[in-house]
C-alpha positions in Angstrom: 85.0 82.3 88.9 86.4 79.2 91.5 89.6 79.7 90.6 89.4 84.0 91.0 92.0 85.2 93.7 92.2 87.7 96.3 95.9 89.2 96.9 96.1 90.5 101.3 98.8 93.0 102.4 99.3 91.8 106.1 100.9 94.2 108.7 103.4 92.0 110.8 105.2 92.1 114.1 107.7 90.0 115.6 110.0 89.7 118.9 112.6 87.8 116.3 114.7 86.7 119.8 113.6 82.7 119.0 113.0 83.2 115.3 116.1 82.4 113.2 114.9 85.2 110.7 111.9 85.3 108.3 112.4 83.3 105.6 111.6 79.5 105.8 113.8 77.3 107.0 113.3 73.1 106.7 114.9 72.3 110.5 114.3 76.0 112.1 112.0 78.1 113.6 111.5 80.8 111.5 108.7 83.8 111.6 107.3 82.5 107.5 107.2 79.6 108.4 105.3 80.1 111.8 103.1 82.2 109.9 102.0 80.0 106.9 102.3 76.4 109.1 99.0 79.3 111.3 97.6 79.6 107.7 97.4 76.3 107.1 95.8 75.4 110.5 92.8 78.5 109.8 92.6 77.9 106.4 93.5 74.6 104.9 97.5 73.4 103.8 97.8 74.9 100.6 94.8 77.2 100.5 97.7 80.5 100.5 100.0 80.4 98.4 102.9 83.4 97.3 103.8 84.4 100.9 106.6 87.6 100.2 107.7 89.7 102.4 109.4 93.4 102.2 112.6 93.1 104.0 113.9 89.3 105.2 114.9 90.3 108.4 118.1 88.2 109.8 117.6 85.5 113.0 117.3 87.7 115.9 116.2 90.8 114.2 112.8 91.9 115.6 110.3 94.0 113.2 107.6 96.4 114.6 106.4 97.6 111.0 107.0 94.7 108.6 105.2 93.8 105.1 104.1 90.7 103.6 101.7 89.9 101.1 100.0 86.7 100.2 97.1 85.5 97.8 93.9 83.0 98.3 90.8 82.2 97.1 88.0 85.0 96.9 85.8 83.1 98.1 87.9 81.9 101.4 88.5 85.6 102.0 85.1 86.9 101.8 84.2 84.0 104.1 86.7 84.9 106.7 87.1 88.5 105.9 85.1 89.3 109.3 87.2 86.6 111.6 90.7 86.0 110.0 92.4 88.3 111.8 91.2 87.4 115.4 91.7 83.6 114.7 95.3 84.2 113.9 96.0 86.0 117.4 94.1 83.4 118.7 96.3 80.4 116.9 99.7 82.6 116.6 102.2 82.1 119.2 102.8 85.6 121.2 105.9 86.8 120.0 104.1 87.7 116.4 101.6 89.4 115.5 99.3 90.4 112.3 98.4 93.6 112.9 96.1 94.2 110.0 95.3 92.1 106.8 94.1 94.8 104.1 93.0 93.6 100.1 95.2 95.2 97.6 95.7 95.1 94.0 97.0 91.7 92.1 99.7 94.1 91.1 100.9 94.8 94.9 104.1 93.5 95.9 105.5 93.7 99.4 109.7 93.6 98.3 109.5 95.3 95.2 106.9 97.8 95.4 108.7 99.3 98.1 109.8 102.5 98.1 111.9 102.4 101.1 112.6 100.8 104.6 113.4 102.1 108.0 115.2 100.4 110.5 115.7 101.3 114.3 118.8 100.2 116.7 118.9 100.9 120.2 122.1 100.9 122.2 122.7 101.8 125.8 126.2 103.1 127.0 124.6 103.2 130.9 127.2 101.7 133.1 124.8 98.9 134.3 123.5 97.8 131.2 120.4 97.1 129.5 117.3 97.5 131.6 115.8 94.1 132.1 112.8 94.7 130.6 114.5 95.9 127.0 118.0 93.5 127.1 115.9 91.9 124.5 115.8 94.7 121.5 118.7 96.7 123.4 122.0 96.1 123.0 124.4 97.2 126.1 127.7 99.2 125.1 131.0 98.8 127.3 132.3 102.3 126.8 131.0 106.1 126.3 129.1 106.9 123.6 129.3 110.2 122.1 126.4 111.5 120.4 127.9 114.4 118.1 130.7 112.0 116.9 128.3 109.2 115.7 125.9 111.4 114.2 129.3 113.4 112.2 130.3 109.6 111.6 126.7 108.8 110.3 126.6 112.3 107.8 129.5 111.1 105.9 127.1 107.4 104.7 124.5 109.8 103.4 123.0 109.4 100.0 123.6 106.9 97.1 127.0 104.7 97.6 128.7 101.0 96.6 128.4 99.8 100.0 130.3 96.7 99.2 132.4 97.3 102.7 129.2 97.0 104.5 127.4 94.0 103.1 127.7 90.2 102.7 127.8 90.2 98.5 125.7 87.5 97.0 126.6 86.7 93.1 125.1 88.8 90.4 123.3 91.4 93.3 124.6 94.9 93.2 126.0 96.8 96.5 124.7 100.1 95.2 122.2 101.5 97.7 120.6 105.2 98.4 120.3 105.9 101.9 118.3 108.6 102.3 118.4 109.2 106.2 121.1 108.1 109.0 121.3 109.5 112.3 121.4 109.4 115.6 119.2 110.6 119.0 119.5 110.1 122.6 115.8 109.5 124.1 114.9 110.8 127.4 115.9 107.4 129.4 119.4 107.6 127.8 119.0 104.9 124.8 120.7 105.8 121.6 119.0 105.0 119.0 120.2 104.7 115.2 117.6 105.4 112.3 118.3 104.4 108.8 116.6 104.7 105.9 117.0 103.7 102.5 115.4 102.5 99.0 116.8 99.1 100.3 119.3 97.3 101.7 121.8 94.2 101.5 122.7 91.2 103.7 124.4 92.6 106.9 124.5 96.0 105.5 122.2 97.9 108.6 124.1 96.4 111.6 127.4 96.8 110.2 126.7 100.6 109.4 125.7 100.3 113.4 128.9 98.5 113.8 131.0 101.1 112.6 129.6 104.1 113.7 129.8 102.7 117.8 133.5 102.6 117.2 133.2 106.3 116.4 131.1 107.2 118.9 133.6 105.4 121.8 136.6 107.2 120.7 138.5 104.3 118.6 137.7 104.9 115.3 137.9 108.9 114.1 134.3 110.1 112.7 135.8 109.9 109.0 136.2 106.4 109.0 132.9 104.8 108.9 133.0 106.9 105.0 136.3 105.9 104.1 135.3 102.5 103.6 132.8 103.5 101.2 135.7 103.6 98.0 136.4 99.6 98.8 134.9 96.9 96.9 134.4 94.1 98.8 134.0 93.2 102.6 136.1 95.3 105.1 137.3 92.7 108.2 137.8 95.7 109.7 134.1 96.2 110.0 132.0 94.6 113.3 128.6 93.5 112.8 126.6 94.7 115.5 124.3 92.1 117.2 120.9 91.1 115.9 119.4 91.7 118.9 119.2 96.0 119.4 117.7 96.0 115.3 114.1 96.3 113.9 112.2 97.2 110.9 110.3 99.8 112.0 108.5 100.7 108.5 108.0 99.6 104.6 106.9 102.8 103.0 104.6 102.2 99.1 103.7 104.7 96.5 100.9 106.9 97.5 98.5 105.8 94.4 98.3 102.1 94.5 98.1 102.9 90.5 102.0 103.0 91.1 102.7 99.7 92.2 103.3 98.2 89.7 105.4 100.8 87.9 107.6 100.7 91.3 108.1 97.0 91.1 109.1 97.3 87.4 111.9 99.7 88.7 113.2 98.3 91.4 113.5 94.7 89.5 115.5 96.6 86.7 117.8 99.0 89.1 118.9 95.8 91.0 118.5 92.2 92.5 117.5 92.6 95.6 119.1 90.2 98.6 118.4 89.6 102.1 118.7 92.9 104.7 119.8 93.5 108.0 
């Protein structure tokens, strides 16, 4: 049939330095709307349509394992099926990338299929900064960090909390959130770097976690802090947001059985309302 359509999960990365954030913007520079204005150069204005994306990262935030999914024509896909991807890196400008552009079910959907997202931050707490070649996705700490403390400061934001202290709350969207993994390494070159994992997560919510766990790990804050907040509900001022900059989605993880999709989406529409992350 003409009118039969093709859904595409595409595999996006993005230095998000000169992007302010994913989601389109009239007047700004934005990583959608880089991406579909690309589209619409390959492909013809208005030939994709339903462009969504798993997490919409904040300006400045950079992604390494990010999810969107879009729909078009069978019969533009199966011409360009071979080509598509090429011709974006070709057309795109450098600082994003589509990594991989896979068919999936008309049931797939990148935000609410999602089982969970990880994000990384890096910090360095060396006395000359941020190495020139990372000051982009590395953020540069005044003071000692210690390592024990933030990951003791990190065990205590563990598992399924209101984390209305730590996000930005948007009417009628709930602050509830699992999170499922926060901790804390030191890599071989010295860079601390924060992973968390969750179901999903609100406006602000990652970097202010970061936020307040640095103030542990520099002495100011004790280690019980960070979880103290968690029994407010509403914004702490007390809470930092880290900067955009040292952030990135790292992965978007899906149900094994692509049977499950849609069961997942059902869920996660019903559990909450989902609002913008980092």
């Amino acid at each position: 049939m003409d009118d039969e359509r093709t859904r595409l999960r595409l595999d996006v990365s993005y230095d998000g330095t000169d992007f302010s954030g994913w989601a389109p913007q009239p007047t700004r520079r934005t990583v959608a709307g880089v991406l579909m204005e690309t589209l619409d150069l390959v492909l013809g204005a208005g030939t994709v349509t339903g462009l969504t994306v798993a997490g919409r990262t904040d300006a400045g935030v950079h992604a390494t394992g990010q999810v969107c999914h879009l729909d078009l024509p069978a019969a533009v896909w199966r011409a360009y099926e071979g080509r598509l991807l090429r011709r974006l890196a070709r057309l795109l400008p450098t600082d994003v990338r589509v990594r991989a552009m896979t068919e999936v079910p008309a049931d797939f959907d990148a935000r609410f299929s999602a089982t969970f997202r990880r994000y990384e931050y890096r910090v360095t707490d060396a006395p000359w900064g941020a190495e020139p070649l990372r000051r982009r996705d590395t953020l540069a700490w005044p003071k000692p960090l210690d390592l024990v403390a933030m990951n003791e400061a990190a065990a205590g934001l563990v598992g399924e909390h209101d984390f209305a202290a730590y996000c930005r709350r948007k009417e009628n969207a709930t602050t509830l959130r699992e999170v499922t993994r926060l901790d804390w390494r030191r890599d071989p070159d010295g860079i601390l770097v924060a992973t968390v994992r969750a179901d999903a997560f609100c406006q602000n919510m990652v970097r202010s976690l970061v936020g307040a766990m640095l103030v542990a790990g520099d002495g100011r804050r004790p280690v019980t802090w960070p979880a103290s907040l968690l029994t407010r509900r509403e914004r702490s001022s007390e809470v930092t947001v880290a900067p955009a900059h040292g952030l990135a989605l790292v992965e978007v993880g899906y149900p094994v059985d692509p049977a499950d999709y849609a069961r997942r989406a059902d869920l996660t529409r019903r559990l909450r309302v989902p609002v913008a992350e980092g």
